[in-house]
C-alpha angles and dihedrals in degrees: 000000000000119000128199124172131193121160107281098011140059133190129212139180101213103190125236115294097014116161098237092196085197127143103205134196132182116253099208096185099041097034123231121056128291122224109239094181143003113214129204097260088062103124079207115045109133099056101046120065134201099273106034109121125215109236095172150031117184090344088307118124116246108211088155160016095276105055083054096075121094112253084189120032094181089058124081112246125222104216124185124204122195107204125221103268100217118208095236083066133086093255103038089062 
């Protein structure tokens, strides 16, 4: 799994059949969905966080629940996360 950090998003290639482990929610004001929890299961869970929002799948926007599922479960997924800029933080002054 590839890993890319700025400050506030991260990208990852999830291979193909991956178990995401992932409760989702739209976020209508923000666009893409949030994650509401990670679950165990999650191939990933100790780089994504509760918060983050999914802005893109494969270079395709996400603005809800049903962009978010895999046309094609044998192919790897590029997935991009935007993470919760906190006021506390550089960017969020």
């Amino acid at each position: 799994m590839l890993r890319t950090m700025s400050l506030n998003e991260t990208i990852l290639a999830i291979p193909p059949r991956t178990k995401l482990g992932l409760n989702i929610k739209e976020d209508k004001e923000l666009g893409g969905v949030v994650i509401t929890k990670v679950r165990e299961t999650c191939t990933f869970k100790d780089i994504v966080e509760i918060g983050w929002r999914i802005t893109s799948i494969d270079n395709v926007p996400v603005w809800s629940r049903e962009n978010f599922n895999a046309k094609d479960p044998n192919k790897l997924r590029v997935m991009k996360f935007a993470k919760p800029i906190h006021r506390n933080s550089p960017l969020g002054r």
